[in-house]
C-alpha positions as CSV (number, residue, x, y, z in Angstrom):
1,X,-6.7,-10.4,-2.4
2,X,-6.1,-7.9,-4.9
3,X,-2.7,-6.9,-5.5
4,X,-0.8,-3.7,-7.0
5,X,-0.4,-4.3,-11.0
6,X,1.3,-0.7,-11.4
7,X,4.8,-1.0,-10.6
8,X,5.4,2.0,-8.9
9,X,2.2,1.6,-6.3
10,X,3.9,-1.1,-4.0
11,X,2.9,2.0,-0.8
12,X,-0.4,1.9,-1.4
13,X,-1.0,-0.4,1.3
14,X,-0.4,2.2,4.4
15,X,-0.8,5.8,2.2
16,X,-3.8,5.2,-0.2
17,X,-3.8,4.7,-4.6
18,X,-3.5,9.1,-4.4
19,X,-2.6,11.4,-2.1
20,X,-3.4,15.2,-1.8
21,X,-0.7,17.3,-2.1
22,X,-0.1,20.5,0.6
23,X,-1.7,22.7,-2.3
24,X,-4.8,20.4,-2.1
25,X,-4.3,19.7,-5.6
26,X,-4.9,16.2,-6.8
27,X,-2.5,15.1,-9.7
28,X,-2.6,11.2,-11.3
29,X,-0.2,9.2,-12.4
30,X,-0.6,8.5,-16.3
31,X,1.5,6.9,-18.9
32,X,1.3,8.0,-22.7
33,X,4.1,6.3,-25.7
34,X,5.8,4.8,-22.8
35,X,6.3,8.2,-20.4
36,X,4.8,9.0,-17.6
37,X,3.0,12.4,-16.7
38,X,0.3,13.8,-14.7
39,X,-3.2,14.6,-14.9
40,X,-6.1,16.3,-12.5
41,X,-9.1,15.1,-11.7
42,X,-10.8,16.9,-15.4
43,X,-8.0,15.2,-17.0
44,X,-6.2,18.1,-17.8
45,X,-2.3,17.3,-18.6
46,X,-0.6,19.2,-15.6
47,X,2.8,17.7,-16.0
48,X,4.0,16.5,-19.8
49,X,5.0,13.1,-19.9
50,X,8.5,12.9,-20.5
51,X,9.2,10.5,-16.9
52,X,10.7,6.6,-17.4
53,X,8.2,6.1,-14.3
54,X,6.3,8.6,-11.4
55,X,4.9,7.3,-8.1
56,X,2.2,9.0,-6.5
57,X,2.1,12.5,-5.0
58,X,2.6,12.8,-1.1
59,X,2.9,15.6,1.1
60,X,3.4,17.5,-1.9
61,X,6.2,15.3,-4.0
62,X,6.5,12.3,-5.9
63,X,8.8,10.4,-7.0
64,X,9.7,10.1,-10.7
65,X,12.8,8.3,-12.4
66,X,14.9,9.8,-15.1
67,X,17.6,7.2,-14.8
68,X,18.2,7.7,-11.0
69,X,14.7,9.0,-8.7
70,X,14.5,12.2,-8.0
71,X,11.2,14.2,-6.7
72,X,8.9,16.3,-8.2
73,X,6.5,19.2,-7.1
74,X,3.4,19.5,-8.3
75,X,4.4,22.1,-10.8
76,X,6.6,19.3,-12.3
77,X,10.2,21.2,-11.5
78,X,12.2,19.3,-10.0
79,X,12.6,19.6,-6.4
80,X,15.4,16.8,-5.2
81,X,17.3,15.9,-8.5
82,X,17.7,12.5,-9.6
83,X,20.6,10.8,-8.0
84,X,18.7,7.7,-6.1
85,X,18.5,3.9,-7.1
86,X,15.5,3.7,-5.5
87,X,13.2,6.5,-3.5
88,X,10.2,5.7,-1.5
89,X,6.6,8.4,-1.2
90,X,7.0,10.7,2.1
91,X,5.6,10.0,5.2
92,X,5.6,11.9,7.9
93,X,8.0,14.3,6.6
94,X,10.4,11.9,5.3
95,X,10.7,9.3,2.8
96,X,13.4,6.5,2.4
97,X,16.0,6.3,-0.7
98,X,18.2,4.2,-1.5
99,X,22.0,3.9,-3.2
100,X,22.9,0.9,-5.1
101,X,21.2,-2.9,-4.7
102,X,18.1,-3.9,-5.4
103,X,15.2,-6.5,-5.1
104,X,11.8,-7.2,-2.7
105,X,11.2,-8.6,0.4
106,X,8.5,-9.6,2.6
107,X,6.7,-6.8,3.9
108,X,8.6,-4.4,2.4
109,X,8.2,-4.6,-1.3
110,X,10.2,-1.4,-2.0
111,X,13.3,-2.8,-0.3
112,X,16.6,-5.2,-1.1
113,X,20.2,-4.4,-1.0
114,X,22.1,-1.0,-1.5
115,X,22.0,1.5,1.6
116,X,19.3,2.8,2.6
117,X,18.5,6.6,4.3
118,X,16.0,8.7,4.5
119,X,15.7,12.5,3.8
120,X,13.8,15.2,4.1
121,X,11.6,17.2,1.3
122,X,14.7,19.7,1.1
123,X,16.4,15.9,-0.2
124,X,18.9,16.5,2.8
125,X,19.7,13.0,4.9
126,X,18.1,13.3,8.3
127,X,18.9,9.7,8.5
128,X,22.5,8.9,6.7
129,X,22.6,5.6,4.5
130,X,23.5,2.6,6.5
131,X,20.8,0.0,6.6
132,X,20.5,-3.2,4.3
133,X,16.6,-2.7,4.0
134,X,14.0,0.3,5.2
135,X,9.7,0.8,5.4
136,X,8.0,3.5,5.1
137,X,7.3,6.3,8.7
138,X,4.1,5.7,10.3
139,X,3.5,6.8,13.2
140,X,6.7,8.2,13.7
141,X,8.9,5.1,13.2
142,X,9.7,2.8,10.3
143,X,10.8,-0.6,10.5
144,X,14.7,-1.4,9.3
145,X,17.1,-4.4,8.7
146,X,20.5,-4.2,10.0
147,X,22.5,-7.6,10.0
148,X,19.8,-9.5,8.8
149,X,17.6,-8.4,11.5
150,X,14.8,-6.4,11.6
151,X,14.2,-3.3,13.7
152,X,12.4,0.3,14.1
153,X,13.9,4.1,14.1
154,X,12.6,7.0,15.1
155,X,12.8,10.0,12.6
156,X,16.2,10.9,14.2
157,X,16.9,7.4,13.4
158,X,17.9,6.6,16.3
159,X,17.1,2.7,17.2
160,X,14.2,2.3,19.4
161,X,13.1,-1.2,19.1
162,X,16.2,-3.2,18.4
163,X,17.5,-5.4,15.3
164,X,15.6,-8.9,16.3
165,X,12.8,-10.0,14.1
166,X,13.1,-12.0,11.1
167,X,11.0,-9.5,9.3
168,X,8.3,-6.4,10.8
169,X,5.2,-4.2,8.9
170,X,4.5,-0.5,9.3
171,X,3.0,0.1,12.8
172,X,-1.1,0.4,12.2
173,X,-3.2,1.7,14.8
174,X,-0.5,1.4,17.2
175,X,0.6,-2.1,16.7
176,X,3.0,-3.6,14.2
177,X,3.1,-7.4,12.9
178,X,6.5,-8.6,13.4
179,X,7.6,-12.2,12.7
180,X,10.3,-14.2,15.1
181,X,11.2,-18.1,15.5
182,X,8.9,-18.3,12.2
183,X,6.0,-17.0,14.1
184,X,3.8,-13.5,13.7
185,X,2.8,-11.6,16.9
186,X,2.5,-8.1,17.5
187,X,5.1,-5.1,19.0
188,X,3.8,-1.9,20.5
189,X,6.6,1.7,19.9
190,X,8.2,0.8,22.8
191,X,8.6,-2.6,21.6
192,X,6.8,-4.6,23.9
193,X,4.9,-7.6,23.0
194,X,1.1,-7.1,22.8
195,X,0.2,-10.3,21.0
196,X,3.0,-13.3,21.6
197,X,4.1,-14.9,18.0
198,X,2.1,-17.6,16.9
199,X,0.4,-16.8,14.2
200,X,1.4,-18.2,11.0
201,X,1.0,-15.2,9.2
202,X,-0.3,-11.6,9.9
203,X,-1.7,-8.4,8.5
204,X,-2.1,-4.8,9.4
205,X,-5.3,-3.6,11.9
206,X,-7.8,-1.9,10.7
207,X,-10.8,-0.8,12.4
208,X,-9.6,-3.0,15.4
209,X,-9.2,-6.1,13.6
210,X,-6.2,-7.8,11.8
211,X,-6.2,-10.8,9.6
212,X,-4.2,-13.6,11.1
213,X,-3.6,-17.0,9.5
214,X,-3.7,-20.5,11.7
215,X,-3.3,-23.9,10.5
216,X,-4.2,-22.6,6.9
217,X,-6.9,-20.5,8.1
218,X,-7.4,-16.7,8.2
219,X,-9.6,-15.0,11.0
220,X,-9.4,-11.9,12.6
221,X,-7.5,-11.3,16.4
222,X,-8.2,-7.7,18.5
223,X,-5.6,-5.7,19.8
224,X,-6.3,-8.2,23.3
225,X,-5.0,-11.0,21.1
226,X,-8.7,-12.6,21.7
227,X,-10.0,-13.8,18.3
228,X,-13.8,-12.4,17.5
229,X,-13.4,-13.6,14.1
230,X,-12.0,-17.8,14.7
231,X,-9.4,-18.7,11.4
232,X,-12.0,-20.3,9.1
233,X,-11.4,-18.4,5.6
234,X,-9.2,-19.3,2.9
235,X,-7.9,-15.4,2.2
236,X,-8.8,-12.1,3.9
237,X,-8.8,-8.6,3.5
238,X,-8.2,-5.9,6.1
239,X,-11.9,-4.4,6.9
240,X,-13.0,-0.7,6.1
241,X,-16.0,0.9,7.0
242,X,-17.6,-2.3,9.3
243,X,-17.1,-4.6,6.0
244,X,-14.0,-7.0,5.2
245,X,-13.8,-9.3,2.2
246,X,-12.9,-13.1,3.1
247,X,-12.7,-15.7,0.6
248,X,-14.7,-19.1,1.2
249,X,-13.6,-22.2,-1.3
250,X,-13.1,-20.5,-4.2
251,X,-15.3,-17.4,-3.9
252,X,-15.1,-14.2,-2.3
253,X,-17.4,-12.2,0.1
254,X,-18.0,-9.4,2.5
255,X,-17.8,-10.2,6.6
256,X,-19.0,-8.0,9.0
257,X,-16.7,-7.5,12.4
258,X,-18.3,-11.1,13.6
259,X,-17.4,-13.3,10.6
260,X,-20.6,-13.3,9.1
261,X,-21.5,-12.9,5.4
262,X,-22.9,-9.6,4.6
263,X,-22.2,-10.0,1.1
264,X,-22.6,-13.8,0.0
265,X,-19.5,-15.5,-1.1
266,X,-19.5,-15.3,-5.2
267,X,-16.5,-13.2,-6.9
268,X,-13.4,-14.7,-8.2
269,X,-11.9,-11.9,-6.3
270,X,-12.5,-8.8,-4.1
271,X,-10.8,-6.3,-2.5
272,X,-11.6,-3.8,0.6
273,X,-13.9,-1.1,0.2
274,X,-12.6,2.7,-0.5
275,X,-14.7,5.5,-0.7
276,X,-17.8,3.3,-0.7
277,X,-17.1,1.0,-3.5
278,X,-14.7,-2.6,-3.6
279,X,-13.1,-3.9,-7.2
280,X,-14.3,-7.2,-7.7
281,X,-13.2,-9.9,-10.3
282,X,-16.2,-11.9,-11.7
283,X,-15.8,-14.0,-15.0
284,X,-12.3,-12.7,-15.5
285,X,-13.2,-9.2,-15.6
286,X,-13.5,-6.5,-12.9
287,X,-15.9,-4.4,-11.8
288,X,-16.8,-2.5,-8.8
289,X,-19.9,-3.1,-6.4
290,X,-21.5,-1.5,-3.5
291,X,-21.4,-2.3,0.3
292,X,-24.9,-4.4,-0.8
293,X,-22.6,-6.4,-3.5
294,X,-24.9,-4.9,-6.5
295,X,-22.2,-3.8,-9.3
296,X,-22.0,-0.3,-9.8
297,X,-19.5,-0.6,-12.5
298,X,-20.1,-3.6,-14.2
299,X,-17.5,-6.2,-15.0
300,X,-14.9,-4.9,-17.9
301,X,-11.8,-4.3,-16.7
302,X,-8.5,-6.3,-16.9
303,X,-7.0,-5.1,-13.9
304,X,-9.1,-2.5,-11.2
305,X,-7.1,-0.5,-8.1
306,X,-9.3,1.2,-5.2
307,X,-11.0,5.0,-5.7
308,X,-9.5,7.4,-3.9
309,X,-10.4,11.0,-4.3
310,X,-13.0,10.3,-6.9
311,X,-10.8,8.1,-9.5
312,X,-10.1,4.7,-9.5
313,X,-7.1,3.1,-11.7
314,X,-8.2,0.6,-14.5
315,X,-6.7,-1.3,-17.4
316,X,-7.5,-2.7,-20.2
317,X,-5.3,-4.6,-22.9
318,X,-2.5,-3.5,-21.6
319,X,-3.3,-0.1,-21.5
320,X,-4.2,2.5,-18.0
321,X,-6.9,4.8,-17.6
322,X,-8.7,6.0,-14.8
323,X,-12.9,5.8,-14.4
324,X,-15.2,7.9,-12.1
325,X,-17.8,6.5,-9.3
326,X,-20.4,5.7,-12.8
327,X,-17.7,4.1,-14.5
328,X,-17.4,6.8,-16.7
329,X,-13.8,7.5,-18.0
330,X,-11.6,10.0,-17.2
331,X,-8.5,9.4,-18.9
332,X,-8.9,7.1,-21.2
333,X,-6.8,4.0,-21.3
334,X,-3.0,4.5,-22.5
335,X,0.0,2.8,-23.0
């Protein structure tokens, strides 16, 4: 599977590559001499570039680093001033920060070391500083390590499914993949077991379905724990819109919800669909194709993220631009 190639996007996984803000305005992330601005969807220059980096705009902010995070609005002032080692996108009214440390961790690629809180968009702690590691809110609670362990809070952050897994994703349609005694099952909110661990690794659900890996296989289990999809793919991809790409050998298709190929195996590399389109590697290049695998944007890209509100991310040589639904570019590549 594809994964995120700009630094700041590790997120994307739960909130999406762009986000609209609570003006409805869409702003992009772009980088020009080294600094990073914003841009909307003409490519008109919204916010100067004059950040070290800038994340993605949720609920309205994003973060951007001058030395320490702080968050912008969409007006580029500054909203919560610089004064975090790290700060995470909002979600559901809150996003995590943290003081001191550093370094990823399974599941959690924003995480490792320091303190971690959360706070609100007024940059006030609803949750104080005091856990090793901390996800992202979804569906009202985000995961947390406390003594090695890993847990979920509410938005109080008070604990409601105790410290006890060795690590645990963002809850996803109402179940979260948690890993204990070296094996993934599944936790419901009131942290209940759905699906007993024994699954060698585990992904979100999506559209009813969740990538599981057994004896080196992946395959797809339901929220019953029953299988529909039996482990028989090298790779997987969570499924959007009916269509999941799954990697056979050494190349890469599209599976319907059964497991079979809709899309014959024959990409380097493939991720899932967004907004009707899927980045695919062929010949060392990527490209995008439609939900009938015929490229829509032909192979030429170094590096391709997923569209999301009309713009997709792309770079070439080093450099980051975004391209519309033709291919056509937007902003033109940049370093």
């Amino acid at each position: 599977m594809k994964k995120s190639w700009l630094p700041l996007l590790s997120t994307l996984a739960i909130l999406g590559p762009l986000s609209l803000c609570a003006a409805t305005k869409v702003l992009y992330p772009v980088v020009v001499d080294g600094r990073w601005g914003y841009v909307s969807i003409t490519s008109e220059t919204v916010i100067n570039p004059q950040f070290e980096r800038a994340d993605v705009f949720t609920e309205g902010l994003a973060a951007v680093r001058l030395d320490k995070w702080g968050y912008v609005d969409v007006s580029g002032k500054f909203v919560i001033n610089p004064q975090f080692d790290k700060a995470d996108v909002f979600s559901d009214g809150l996003a995590a920060v943290r003081l001191g440390g550093g370094g990823p961790v399974p599941f959690n690629p924003f995480g490792g070391g320091g303190r971690y809180g959360y706070i609100n968009p007024e940059g006030k702690y609803v949750v104080n500083p005091q856990f090793d590691d901390a996800g992202t809110f979804a569906g009202g609670l985000a995961a947390v390590k406390l003594s090695g362990r890993w847990g979920f809070i509410d938005k109080t952050g008070k604990i409601v499914i105790n410290p006890q897994f060795d690590e645990a994703a963002a809850f996803s349609e109402g179940l979260a993949a948690v890993k204990m005694a070296g094996r993934f099952g599944y936790t419901d909110p009131s942290g209940k077991t759905v699906i007993n661990p024994q699954f060698e690794r585990a992904q979100p659900f999506s559209e009813g379905l969740a990538g599981i890996r057994t004896r080196g296989r992946w395959g797809f289990v339901d929220k019953t724990g029953q299988t529909p999809v039996t482990p028989q793919f090298e790779e997987v991809g969570s499924f959007v819109k009916g269509l999941a790409p799954a990697r056979q050998g050494k190349r890469w298709g599209y599976i319907d919800p059964t497991g079979k190929f809709i899309v014959s195996p024959q990409f380097d590399e493939a991720a899932s669909f967004s907004e009707g389109l899927a980045q695919v590697r062929q010949s060392g290049r990527w490209g995008y194709v439609d939900k009938s695998g015929k490229f829509v944007i032909n192979p030429q890209f170094d590096e391709a993220m997923s569209f999301a509100n009309g713009l997709a991310q792309v770079k070439i040589g080093g450099r980051t631009g975004y391209v519309d639904t033709t291919g056509k570019f937007i902003w033109n590549p940049a370093k």
